[in-house]
N, C-alpha and C positions, 0 to 999 in steps of 0.2 A: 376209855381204853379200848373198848369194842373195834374202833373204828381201827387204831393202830394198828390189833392182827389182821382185819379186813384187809389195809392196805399194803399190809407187809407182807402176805402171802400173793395178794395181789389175784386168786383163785386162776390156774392156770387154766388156759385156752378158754381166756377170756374173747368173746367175736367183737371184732369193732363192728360188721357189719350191720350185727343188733342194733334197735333205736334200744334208749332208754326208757324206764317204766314209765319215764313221766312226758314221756315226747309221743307223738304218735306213730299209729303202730307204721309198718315201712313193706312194702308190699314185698311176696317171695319172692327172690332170684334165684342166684347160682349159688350152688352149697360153697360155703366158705372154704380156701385153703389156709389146711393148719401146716405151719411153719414153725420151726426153730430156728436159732439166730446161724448156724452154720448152715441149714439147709436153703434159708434166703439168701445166705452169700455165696455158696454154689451154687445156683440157679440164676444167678446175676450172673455168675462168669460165664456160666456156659450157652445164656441169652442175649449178654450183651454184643452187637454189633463191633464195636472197637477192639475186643478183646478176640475175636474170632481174626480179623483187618490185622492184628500184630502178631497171631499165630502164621498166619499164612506169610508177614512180612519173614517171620524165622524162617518158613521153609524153602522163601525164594531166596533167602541169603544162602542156606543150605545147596542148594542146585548152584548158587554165583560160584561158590567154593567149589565145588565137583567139577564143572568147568574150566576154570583155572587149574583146577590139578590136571587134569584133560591133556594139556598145553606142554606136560612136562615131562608125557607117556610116550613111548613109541605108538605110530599109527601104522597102522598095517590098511592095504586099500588092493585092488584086484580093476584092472584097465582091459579089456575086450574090443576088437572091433576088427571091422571090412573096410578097408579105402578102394574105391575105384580114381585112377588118376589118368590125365592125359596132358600132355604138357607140349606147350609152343617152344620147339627145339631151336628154331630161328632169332626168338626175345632171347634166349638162354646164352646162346653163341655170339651173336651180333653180329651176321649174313646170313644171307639166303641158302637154305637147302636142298636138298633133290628130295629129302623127304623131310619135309617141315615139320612134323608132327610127331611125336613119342608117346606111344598108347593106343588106348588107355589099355592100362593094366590093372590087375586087383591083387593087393594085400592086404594078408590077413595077419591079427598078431593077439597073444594073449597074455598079457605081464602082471605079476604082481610088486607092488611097489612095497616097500616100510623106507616111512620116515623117523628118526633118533634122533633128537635137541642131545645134543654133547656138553655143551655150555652156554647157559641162558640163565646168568644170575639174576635180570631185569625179572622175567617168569617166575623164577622161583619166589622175589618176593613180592612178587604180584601175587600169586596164590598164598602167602602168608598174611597180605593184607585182608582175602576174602576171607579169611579164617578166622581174622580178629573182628570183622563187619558180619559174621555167624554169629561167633561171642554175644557182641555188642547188639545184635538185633536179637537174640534169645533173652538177652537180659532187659530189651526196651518191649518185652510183649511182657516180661515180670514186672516192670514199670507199669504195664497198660492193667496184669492182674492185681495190682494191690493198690491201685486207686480206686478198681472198682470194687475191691472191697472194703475199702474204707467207706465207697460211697454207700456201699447196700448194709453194712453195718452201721454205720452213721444214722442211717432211714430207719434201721429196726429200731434201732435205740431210742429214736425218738418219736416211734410208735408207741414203745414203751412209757416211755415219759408222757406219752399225753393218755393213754391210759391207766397211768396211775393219776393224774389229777385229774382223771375225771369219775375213777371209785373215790378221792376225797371228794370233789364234790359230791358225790351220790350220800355219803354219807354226813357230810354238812347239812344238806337237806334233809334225808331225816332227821336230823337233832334240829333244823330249825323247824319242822312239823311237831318232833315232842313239845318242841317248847310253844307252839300254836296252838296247840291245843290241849297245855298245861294252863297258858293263860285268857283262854276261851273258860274250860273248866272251872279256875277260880273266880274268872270274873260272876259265871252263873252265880256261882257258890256265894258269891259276895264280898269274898275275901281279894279279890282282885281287881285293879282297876282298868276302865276303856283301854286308859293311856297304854297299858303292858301289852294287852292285847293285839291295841294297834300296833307299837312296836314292835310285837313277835309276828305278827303281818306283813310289815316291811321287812323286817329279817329273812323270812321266807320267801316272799319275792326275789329278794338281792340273791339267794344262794338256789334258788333256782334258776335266776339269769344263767349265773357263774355256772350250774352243769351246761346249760345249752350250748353256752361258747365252749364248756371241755370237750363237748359230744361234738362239735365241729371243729375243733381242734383234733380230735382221734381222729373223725373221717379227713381232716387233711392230709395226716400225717400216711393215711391208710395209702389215701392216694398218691402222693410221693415215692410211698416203699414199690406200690404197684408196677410206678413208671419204672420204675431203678430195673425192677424186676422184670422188665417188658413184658407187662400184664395188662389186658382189658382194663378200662375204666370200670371203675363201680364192681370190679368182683374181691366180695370182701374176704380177709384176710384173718386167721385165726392166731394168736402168737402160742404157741404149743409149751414157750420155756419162759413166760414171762416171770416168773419167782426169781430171777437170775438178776432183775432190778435190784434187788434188797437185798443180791449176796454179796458175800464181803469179795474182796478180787485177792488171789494169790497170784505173783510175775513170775514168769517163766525165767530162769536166769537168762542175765544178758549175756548174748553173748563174744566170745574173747574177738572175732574180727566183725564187723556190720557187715550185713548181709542187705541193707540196701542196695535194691536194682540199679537206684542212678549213679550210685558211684561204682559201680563196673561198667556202668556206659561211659561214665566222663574218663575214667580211666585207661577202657580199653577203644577210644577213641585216641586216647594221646599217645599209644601202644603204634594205631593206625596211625597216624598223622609221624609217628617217629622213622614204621618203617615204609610210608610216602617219602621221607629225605633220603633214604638208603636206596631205595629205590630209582629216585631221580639220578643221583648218583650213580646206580648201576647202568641207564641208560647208556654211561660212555664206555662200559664194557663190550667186548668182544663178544660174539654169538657164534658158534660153533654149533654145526649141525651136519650128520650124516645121512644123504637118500640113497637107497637101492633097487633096483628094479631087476627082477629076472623069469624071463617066461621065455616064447617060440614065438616064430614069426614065420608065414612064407608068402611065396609071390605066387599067386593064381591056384597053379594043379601041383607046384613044385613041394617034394617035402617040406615038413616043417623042421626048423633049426633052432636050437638053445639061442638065446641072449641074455643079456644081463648087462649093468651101467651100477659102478659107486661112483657117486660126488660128494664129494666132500666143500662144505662151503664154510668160507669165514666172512661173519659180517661186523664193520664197526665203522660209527660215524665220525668223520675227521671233521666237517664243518655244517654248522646246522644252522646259521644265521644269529644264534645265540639263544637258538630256543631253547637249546638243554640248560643254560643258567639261567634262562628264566623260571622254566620248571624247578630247578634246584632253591630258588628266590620264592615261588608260591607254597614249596613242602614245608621251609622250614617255618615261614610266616604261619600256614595253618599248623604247626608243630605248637608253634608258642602260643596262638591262640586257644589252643585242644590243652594245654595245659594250661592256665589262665582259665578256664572253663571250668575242668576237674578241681583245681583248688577252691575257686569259690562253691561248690560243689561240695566239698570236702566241709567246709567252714560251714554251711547252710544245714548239712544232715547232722553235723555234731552240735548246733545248736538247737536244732529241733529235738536234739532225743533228750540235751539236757533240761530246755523247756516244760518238754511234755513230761520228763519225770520229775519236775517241782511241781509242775499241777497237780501230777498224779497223787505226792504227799501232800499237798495242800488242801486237795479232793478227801482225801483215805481222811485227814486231822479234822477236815470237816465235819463228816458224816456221824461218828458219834454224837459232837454236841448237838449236831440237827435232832437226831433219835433223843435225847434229853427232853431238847427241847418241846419235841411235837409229844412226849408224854406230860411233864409237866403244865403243856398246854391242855392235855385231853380232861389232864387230873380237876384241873381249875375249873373246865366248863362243868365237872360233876359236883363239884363242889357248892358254883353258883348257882347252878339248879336245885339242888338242897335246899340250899337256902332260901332261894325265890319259892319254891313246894312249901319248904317252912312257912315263909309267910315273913321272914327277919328283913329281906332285901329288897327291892321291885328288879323287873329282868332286865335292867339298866347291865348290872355287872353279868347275868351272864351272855346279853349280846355281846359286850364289850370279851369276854371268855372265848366267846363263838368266833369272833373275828382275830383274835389273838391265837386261837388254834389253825385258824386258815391261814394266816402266817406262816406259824408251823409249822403247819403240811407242806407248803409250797417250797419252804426253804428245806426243808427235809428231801423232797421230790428233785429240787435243785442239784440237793447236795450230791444225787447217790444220781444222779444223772450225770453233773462232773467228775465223777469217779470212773462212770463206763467209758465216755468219751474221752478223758487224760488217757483211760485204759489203753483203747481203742489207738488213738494217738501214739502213743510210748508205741504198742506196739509195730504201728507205720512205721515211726521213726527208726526204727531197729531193722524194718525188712522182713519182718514178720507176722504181718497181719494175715497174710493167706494162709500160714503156718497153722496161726494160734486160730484161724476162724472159722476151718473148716476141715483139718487135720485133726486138732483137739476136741475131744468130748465135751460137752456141757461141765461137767465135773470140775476137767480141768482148764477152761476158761474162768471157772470159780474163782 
């Protein structure tokens, strides 16, 4: 039973960096960072490359949108300048003059213009579509953040997982050293034979392999998390909350609408693609628009005099070659494919979340009988060691104990491993993972 609370507390800010007692020792490096499972998924987002690439995508949608609104303002503008002019009065008239020539002269003029869009339905929902491509690219940089925390949570998780099988291995190992040199002891004594001997030799062999490959399994797992984490190779990594393997999971309620990123992108893509049809459509509208200009002007040394000019302009296309129903033929086509999109979309998140919450209870209905079993395994190997000490058995039955608890363990270590990751999962599937992984407390990821 020793081994069970060993493994079950799991002794936190365990170093994978550490060799094991039985490995050689591993030269000094760099002091270990200690991590918890929200501080490694912070640190992924605010490291990773692709998550910074879909911040910056949101803020140039941001500016496409401010632009477009741009479009829909009066412009105010301010015209300055000197013309020096001379002009062939001869080309102008068409005969010859007595004085051919006219000039040069210098005008000066200083005008301020404003231009007012009156009526530009095309514009306005041209800037309604950069608004929904805001939307949709705010919520495809939430897409880019909760893959990557599923990926840097996935990586802790199964740092965890391989440091718990490799404190079972550790302690496999000693219980196959008790039992080496129980049946060294008897044999002196007399009361035991070669054969137990040998056998609890190979036993100890065998579970000592099995730590070497768990102790490279934790350093692979280390190095995985590292990359996720855009960390140097080889700087080892301390898990600061690993007790959180072995605790039970309480679910945040689900809640009443999904909060998955992809479906407000496939969404607010068919929003865009709906008002692209309206749009093309508006192309055959009229465009109404007022400019004004008014400033002074004068010729040479002559006072300067007020001016000023309103034009009013209407613009609208009677014949386009048939481009504008083309355009109207490419909106509605991307219209129905942008919806076709969103419904398989629709159908893929709602199976995923029901999925990942049958694993979830599949996981949670697991995990007790694992914990059964890996006692009444632990119970057995004390038993058959009793009895091999007695002297009733040979260590036939408690190798066969020994490997019957490794079982155990692993299915145990299995089990509470598919409970983090259905966790973890469920809560992707929900739109939730950056919520529950780096919002919430230790506690209440419990």
């Amino acid at each position: 039973m020793g081994w069970l609370r060993r493994v079950g507390a799991l002794a936190a800010a365990i170093s994978v960096g550490a060799a094991t007692p039985d490995l050689a020792a591993q030269d000094a490096g760099p002091a270990p960072l200690r991590l918890t499972l929200s501080e490694a998924v912070r640190r992924a987002l605010e490291a990773n490359p692709s998550v910074r690439a879909a911040a910056l995508d949101g803020a140039a949608a941001e500016v496409a949108r401010a632009l477009t609104r741009a479009t829909l303002l009066p412009s105010v503008g301010l015209r300055a300048g000197r013309d020096v002019t001379r002009l062939n009065a001869e080309t102008m008239f068409g005969t010859a003059l007595a004085t051919p020539t006219i000039g040069p002269f210098s005008t000066m003029a200083a005008v301020g213009v404003v231009s007012v869009p009156i009526v530009d339905v095309a514009a306005v929902r041209a800037h309604a579509i950069t608004r929904q491509q805001a939307v949709a690219a705010r919520a495809g940089e939430r897409v880019v953040r909760e893959a990557n925390v599923l990926a840097a949570a996935g990586a802790y998780l199964d740092l965890l997982e391989a440091l718990a099988t490799r404190e079972a291995a550790r302690e496999r190992l000693r219980l196959a050293q008790a039992l080496r040199d129980l049946a060294s002891d008897l044999q002196r004594r007399g009361s035991g034979t070669g054969l137990d001997a040998l056998r609890a030799d190979v036993q100890w062999h065998a579970e000592r392999q099995a730590l070497i490959e768990a102790d490279a399994d934790a350093r692979v797992a280390t190095l995985r998390l590292a990359n996720v984490l855009n960390l140097p190779q080889g700087r080892p990594i301390e898990c600061s909350d690993a007790e959180i393997f072995f605790a039970p999971v309480t679910l945040a309620p689900s809640p009443a609408t999904s909060l998955r990123p992809e479906l407000l992108v496939a969404w607010t893509n068919v929003d865009i693609a709906r008002l692209g049809v309206r749009r093309a459509l508006d192309l055959r509208l009229p465009r109404v628009s007022v400019t004004g200009t008014a400033g002074a002007a004068a010729l040479q040394s002559n006072p300067w005099l007020g001016t000023y000019q309103v034009v009013a302009s209407v613009q609208m296309p009677l014949f386009t070659g048939g481009e504008l129903r083309a355009r109207e033929a490419l909106a509605r086509i991307g219209r129905e494919r942008a919806e076709v999109i969103a419904e398989e979309v629709q159908n893929a998140v709602s199976l995923e979340e029901a999925a990942a919450a049958a694993r979830l209870a599949a996981a949670e209905a697991r995990a007790p009988l694992a914990d059964d079993a890996a006692r009444l395994a632990a119970a057995e190997v004390e038993q058959a060691r009793d009895r091999f000490a007695a002297g009733v058995a040979g260590n036939v039955e408690v190798i066969a104990a020994q490997t019957a608890l490794a079982r155990a363990q692993a299915n145990r270590i299995a089990a509470y491993a598919s409970v983090r990751r259905a966790r973890l999962w469920l809560a992707h599937a929900r739109g939730r993972a950056e919520l529950e992984y780096v919002s919430a407390s230790v506690a209440d990821r419990r």
